[in-house]
C-alpha positions in Angstrom: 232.5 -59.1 103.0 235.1 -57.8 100.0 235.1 -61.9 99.1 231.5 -62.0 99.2 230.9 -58.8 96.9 233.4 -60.8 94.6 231.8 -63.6 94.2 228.0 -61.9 93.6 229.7 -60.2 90.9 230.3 -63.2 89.3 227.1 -64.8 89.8 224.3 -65.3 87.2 222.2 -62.4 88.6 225.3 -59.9 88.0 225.3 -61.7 84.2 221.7 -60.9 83.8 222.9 -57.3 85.5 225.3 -56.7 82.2 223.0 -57.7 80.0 220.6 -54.7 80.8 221.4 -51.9 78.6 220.0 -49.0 80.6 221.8 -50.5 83.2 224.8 -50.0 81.2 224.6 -46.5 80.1 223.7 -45.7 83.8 226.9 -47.5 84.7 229.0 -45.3 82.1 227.2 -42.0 82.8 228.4 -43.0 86.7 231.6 -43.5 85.5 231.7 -40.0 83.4 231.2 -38.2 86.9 233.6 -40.5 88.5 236.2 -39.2 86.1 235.0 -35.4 87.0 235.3 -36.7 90.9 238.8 -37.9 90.6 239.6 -35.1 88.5 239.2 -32.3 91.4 240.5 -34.5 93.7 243.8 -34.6 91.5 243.3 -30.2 91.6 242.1 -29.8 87.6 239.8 -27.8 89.3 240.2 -26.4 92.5 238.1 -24.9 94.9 240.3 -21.5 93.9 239.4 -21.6 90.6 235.8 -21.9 91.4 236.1 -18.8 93.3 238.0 -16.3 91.3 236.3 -14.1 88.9 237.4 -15.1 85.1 234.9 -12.8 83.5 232.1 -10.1 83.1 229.1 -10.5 85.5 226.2 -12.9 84.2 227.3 -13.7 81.0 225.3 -16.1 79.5 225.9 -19.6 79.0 224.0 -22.8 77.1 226.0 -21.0 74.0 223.2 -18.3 74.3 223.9 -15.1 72.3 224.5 -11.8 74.6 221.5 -9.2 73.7 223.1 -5.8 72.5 222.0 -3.9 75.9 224.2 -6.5 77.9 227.2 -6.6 75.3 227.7 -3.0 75.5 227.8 -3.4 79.7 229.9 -6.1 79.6 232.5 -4.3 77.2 231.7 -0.6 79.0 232.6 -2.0 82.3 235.1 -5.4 82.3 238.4 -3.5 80.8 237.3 0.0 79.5 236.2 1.2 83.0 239.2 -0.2 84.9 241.9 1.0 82.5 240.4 4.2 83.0 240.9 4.6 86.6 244.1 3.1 86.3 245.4 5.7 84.2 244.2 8.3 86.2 246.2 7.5 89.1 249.6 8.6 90.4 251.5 5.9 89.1 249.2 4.8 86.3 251.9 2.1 85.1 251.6 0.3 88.7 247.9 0.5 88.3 247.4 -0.6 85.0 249.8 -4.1 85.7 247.3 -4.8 88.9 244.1 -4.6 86.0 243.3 -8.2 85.0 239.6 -9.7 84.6 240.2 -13.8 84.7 243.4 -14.6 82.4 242.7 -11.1 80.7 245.2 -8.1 80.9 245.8 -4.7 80.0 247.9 -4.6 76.4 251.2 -4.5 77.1 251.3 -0.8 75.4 252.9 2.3 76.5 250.4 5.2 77.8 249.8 7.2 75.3 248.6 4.4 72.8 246.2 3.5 75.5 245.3 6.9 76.3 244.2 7.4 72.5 242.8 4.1 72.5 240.3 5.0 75.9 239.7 8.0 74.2 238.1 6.8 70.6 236.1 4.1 72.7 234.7 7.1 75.0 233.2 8.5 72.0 231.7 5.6 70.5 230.5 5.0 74.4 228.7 8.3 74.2 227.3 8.0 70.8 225.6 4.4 72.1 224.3 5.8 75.1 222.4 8.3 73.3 219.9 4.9 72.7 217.4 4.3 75.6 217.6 0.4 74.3 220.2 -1.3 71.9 217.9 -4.0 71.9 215.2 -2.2 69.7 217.9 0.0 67.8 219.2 -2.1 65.7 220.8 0.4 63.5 223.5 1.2 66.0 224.7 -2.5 65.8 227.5 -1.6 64.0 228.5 1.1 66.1 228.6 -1.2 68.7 230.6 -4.1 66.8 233.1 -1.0 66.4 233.3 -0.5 70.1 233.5 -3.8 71.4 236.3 -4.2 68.8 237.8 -0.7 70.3 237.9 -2.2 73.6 239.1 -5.2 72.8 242.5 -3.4 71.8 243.0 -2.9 75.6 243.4 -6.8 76.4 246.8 -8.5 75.7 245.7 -11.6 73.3 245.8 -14.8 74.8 247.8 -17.9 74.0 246.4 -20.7 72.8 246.3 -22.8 75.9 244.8 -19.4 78.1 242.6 -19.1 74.9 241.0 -22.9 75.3 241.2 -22.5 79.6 239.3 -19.5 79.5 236.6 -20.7 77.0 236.2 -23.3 78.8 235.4 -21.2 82.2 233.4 -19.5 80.1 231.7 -22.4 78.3 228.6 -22.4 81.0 228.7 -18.9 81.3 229.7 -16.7 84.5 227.5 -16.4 88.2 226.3 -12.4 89.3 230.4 -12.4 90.8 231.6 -13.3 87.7 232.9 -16.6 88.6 233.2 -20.1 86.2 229.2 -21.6 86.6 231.1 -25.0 84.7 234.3 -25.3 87.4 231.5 -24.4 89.8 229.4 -27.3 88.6 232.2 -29.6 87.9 233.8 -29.3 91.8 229.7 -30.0 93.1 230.4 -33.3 91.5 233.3 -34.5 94.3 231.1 -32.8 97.0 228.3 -34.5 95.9 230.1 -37.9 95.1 231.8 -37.4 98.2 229.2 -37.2 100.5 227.0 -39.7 99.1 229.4 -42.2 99.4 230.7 -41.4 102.8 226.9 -40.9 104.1 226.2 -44.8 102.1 229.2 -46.3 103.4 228.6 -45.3 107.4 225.1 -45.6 107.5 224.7 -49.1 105.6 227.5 -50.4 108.0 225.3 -48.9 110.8 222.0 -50.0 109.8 223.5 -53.3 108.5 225.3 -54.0 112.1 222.1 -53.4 114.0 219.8 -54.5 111.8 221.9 -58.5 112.0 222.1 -57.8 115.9 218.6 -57.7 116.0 217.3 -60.1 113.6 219.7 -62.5 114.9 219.3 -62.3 118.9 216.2 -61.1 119.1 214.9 -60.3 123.3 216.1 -57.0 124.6 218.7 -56.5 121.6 215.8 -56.5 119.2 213.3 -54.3 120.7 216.3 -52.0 121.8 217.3 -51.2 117.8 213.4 -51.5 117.3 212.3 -48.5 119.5 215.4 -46.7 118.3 214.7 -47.1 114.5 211.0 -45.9 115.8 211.9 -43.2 117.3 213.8 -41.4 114.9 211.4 -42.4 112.0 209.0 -41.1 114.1 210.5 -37.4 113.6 210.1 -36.2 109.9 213.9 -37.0 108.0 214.0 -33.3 106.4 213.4 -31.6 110.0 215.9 -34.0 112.0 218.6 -33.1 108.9 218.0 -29.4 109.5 218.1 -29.6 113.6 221.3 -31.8 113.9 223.2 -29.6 111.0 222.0 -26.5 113.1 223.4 -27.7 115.9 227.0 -27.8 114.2 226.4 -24.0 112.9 228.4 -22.0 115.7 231.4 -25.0 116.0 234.5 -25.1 114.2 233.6 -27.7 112.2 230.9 -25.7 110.3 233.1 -24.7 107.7 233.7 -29.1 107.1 231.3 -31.8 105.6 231.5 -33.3 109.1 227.9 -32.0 110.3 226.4 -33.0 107.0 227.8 -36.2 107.5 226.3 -36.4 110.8 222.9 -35.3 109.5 222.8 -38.2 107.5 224.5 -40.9 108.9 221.7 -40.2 112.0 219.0 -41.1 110.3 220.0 -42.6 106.7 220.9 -45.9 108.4 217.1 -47.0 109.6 216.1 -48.1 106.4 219.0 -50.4 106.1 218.2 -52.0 109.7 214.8 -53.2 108.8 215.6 -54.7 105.6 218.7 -56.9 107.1 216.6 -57.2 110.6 214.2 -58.8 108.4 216.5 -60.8 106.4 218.4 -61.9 109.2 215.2 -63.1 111.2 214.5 -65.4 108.1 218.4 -66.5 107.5 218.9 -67.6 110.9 215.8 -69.9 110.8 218.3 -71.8 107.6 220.1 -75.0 108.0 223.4 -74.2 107.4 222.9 -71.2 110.4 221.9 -74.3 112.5 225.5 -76.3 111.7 227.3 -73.1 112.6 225.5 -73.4 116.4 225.4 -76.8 116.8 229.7 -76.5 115.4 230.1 -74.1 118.1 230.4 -71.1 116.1 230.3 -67.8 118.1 227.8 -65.4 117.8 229.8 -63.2 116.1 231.2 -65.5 113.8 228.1 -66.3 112.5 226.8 -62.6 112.2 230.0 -62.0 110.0 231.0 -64.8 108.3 227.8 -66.2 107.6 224.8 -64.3 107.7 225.9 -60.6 106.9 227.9 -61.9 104.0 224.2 -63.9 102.4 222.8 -60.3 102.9 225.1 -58.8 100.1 223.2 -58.0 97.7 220.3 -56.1 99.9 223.8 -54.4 101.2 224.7 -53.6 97.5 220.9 -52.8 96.6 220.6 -50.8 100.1 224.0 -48.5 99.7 223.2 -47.0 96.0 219.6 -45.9 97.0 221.2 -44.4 99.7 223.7 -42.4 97.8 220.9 -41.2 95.7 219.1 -39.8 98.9 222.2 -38.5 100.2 222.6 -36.2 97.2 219.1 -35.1 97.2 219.2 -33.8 101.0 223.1 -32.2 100.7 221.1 -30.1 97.9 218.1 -29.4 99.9 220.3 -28.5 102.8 222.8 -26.3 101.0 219.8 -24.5 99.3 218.7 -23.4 103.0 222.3 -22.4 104.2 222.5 -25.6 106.2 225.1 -27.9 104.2 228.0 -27.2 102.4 229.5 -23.7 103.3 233.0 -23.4 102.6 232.9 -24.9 98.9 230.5 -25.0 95.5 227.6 -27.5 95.9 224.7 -27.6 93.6 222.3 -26.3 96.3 224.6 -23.5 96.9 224.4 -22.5 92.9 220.9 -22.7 93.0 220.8 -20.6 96.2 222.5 -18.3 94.5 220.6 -17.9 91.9 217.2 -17.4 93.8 219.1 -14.4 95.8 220.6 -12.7 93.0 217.5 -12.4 90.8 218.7 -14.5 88.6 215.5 -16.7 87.7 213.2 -13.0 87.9 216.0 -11.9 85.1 215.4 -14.6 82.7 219.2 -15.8 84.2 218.6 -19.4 84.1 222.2 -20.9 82.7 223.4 -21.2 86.6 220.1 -23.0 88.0 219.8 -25.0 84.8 223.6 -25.9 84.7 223.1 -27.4 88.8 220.0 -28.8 87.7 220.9 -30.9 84.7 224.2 -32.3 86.5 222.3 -33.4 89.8 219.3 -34.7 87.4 221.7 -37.1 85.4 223.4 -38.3 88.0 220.2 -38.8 90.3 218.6 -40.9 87.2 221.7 -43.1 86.5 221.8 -44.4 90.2 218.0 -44.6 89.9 218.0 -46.9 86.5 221.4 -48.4 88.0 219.2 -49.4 91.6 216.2 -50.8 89.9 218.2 -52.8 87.5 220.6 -54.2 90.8 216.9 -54.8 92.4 215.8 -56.5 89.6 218.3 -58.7 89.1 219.8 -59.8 92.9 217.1 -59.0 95.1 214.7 -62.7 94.9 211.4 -60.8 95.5 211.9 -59.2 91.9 213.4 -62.5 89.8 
């Protein structure tokens, strides 16, 4: 089959292939999340990182400017607030080395200087809340400049490399919890990749398999894999995905991709049957099928070596459409609380963003980041399918 894919590669159709230029770009734009993919599988990002809170609640992202209102909460409560409890406590030294917000800590300065510096930002604190809305009173901006620049005396400066890994946590903006919307978005990628490829993989080997057992024996083998591809079309794709992934939601492996995989793989491979049945029921008809019999060939021999193998490029044509459709039902079923559970997928960000109010608050930097990743990558497989369709499938030459 690996021989087979070589030489298709090298055929004229996969010429014509590289000469099409949104093919191309497709190809490079796959390649771009590739790189992402392998990236958190090496642990750039982990699933840790995509957890932890490196900043103030909700901050905005798209490089969108913070109103006054939500500038003075974010500096009012992400250091002022917790330095102040810290120093009220017994042992206010202990406290204080347990306050950090991301890679942000409490100035490494005695007490008192911190005391004095709580202190001056209380009163500018008090002057700004005298305003019902620092959105419409724009005279008290630079009152508010003074105390974001008081507060900012609490946090240790960074160094350069914390300074360039926390902007770019920050670069997307932060989730209601606080935590990195771009790690968050970056990890979806290997879920995403991961499943589509693992869902692809199993099912075209599945349909593929049956479909040539079929096409090729025909009698009870073919109406067998006929009435079961029948059957389970028969039941709407999107209800069967949510019933065999519900099934999995009191096991042990609920916390896994394995029940998503399941979901899948049980119906994903159906389309993949009928297009090689087909195939197969007009290969085997072929001369060169005919020598193989009449050589003595086995059955299987001939499945493997000479008819699967002339099915390539419906294989090839067959495996990205269904990596696209794999990535469009992980984020449907993570949007219902059905897919991924343990780890950041796009549904799951978009999820979130529905329950928190997000969308209602004019929030959109966490929908729009899942959005625009899962869009790109949807489209490139789409241009990259109709351009493999257009150039090795013979019904489009």
């Amino acid at each position: 089959m690996i021989a087979s894919l070589g030489r298709l590669l090298g055929t004229r159709e996969a010429r014509k292939l590289r000469r099409d230029k949104g093919a191309m770009v497709a190809s490079l734009v796959i390649g771009v999340y590739l790189l992402a993919t392998i990236a958190v599988m090496c642990n750039v990002i982990s699933r840790k990182d995509c957890s932890e809170v490196i900043g103030p609640n909700s901050v905005p992202g798209f490089f969108r400017a913070q109103p006054p209102e939500s500038r003075f909460e974010v500096a009012r409560t992400s250091m002022l607030k917790p330095v102040m409890r810290a120093l009220g406590r017994s042992d206010p030294t202990a406290a204080l080395a347990d306050v950090k917000l991301g890679r942000w800590k409490v100035a490494d300065k005695s007490l008192d200087p911190l005391r004095q510096i709580v202190a001056d930002a209380l009163v500018l604190q008090h002057e700004l809340e005298k305003s019902e809305n620092l959105d419409q009173d724009t005279h008290l901006e630079s009152k508010l400049v003074e105390f974001e620049r008081k507060t900012a005396e609490l946090i240790e400066p960074l160094s350069k490399q914390d300074h360039w890994a926390q902007d770019m946590a920050m670069l997307l903006g932060t989730d209601a919890q606080g935590r990195s919307i771009f790690f968050r978005a970056i990890y979806s990628i290997k879920v995403a990749i991961q499943i589509g490829v693992v869902t692809a993989v199993i099912s075209v080997l599945i349909g593929a398999t049956l479909g040539a057992a079929a096409g090729y024996f025909g009698g009870w083998t073919d109406h067998l894999v006929v009435w079961l591809y029948t059957t389970f079309s028969s039941i709407p794709s999107l209800v069967l995905l949510v019933v065999i992934a519900y099934a999995f939601s009191d096991s042990d492996a609920k916390e896994t991709l394995l029940p998503v995989y399941i979901a899948f793989c049980a119906t994903f491979w159906i389309g993949t049957c009928r297009v090689i049945r087909g195939e197969t029921m007009k290969l085997k008809q072929l001369e060169y099928i005919q020598a193989a019999r009449t050589a003595g060939f086995g059955s299987a021999r001939i499945l493997f070596k000479h008819l699967l193998p002339n099915t390539a490029h419906l294989l090839l044509i067959n495996f990205s459409l269904l990596l696209i459709g794999a990535i469009k039902s992980e984020v449907i079923l993570s949007y219902l609380g059905l897919g991924v559970q343990s780890q950041p997928s796009w549904g799951i960000m978009i999820r979130d963003a529905g329950n928190n109010g997000d969308v209602i608050a004019g929030r959109f930097w966490q929908i729009g980041t899942a959005t625009f990743f899962m869009f790109f990558l949807v489209l490139a497989f789409n241009i990259l399918s109709d351009a493999l369709q257009d150039a090795f499938d013979p019904k489009h030459l």
